[in-house]
N, C-alpha and C positions, 0 to 999 in steps of 0.2 A: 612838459611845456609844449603847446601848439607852434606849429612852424610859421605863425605870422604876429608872431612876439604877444601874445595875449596868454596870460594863465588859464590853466584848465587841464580838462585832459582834452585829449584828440581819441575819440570813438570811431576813428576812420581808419587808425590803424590795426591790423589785425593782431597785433600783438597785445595790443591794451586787450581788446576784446578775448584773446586769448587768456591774457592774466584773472581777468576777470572770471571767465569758467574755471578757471585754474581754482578758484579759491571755492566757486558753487560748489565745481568737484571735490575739493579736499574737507569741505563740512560734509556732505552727501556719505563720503566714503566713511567719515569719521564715525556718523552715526549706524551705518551698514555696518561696519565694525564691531561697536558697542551690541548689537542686535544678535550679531554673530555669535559674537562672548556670550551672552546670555543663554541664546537658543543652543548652544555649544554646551552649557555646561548642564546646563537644564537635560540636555541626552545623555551626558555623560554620567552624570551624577543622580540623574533623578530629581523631585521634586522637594521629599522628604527623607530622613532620615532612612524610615523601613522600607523606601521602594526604590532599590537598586534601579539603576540604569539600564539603557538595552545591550551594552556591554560587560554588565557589573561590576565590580568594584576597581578593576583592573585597568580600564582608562581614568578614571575618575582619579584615582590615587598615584596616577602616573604620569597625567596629561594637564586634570586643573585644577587638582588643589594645591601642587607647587607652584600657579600661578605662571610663573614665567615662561613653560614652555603656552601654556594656551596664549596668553601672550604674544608672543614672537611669532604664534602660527595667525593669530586672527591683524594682529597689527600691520602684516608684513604689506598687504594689499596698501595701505594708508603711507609706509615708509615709501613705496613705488610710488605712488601719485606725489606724496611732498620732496622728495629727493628727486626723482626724474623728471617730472614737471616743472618745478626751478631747474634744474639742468636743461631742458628742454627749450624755457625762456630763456633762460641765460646764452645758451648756442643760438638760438634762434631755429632751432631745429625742429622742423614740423611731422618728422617722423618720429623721435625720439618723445618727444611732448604728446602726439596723437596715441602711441602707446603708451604710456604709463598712463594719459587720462583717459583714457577707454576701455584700454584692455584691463590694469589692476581694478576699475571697476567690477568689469564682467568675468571676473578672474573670482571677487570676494563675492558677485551673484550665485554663482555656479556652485562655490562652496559652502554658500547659505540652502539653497535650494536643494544641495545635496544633502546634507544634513538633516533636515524637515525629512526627505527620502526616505533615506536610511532608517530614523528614527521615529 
């Protein structure tokens, strides 16, 4: 509700505009995610059956085909941005909020581009 009794939002406050990036960021991150998963298993695992991984079969069989631990490793970035950034708003805490939607991004960058590296 705007402070001169009219519905709407108020774009003046920086916390709308905050929420607002809040949510660009937690789709952005969701799909960085998903990308990661893929690009993650694709190294791990290989493409095909006959062609072992750059690891072989030893991450593959440890890390993503029980699913859960790649999982918990590639998701974690996305729980920081939707947990800490609602905590973030919610405090109204501009340091708390500025990390998790900055830094878990360039947190899941670093481990995408590492990966590609590596592999």
């Amino acid at each position: 509700m705007r402070s001169d009794g009219r519905g709407g939002v108020n774009w003046f406050d920086p916390w709308v505009r905050a929420r607002a990036a809040w949510v660009l960021v937690l789709f952005a991150v969701l799909l960085i995610s998903g990308l990661a998963w893929i690009v993650g298993g694709y190294s791990f695992c290989g493409t095909d059956t006959s062609e072992p991984g750059a690891f072989g079969d030893w991450a593959c069989e440890s890390l993503v085909r029980p699913v859960v631990p790649w999982l918990l490793i590639v998701a974690t970035p996305f729980s920081i941005v939707l947990v800490g950034g609602h905590l973030g708003l919610k405090r109204k805490s501009w340091g708390l909020f500025a990390l998790c939607v900055i830094g878990a991004p360039l947190l899941l960058l670093i481990g995408l581009f590492s990966l590609t590296a590596i592999f």
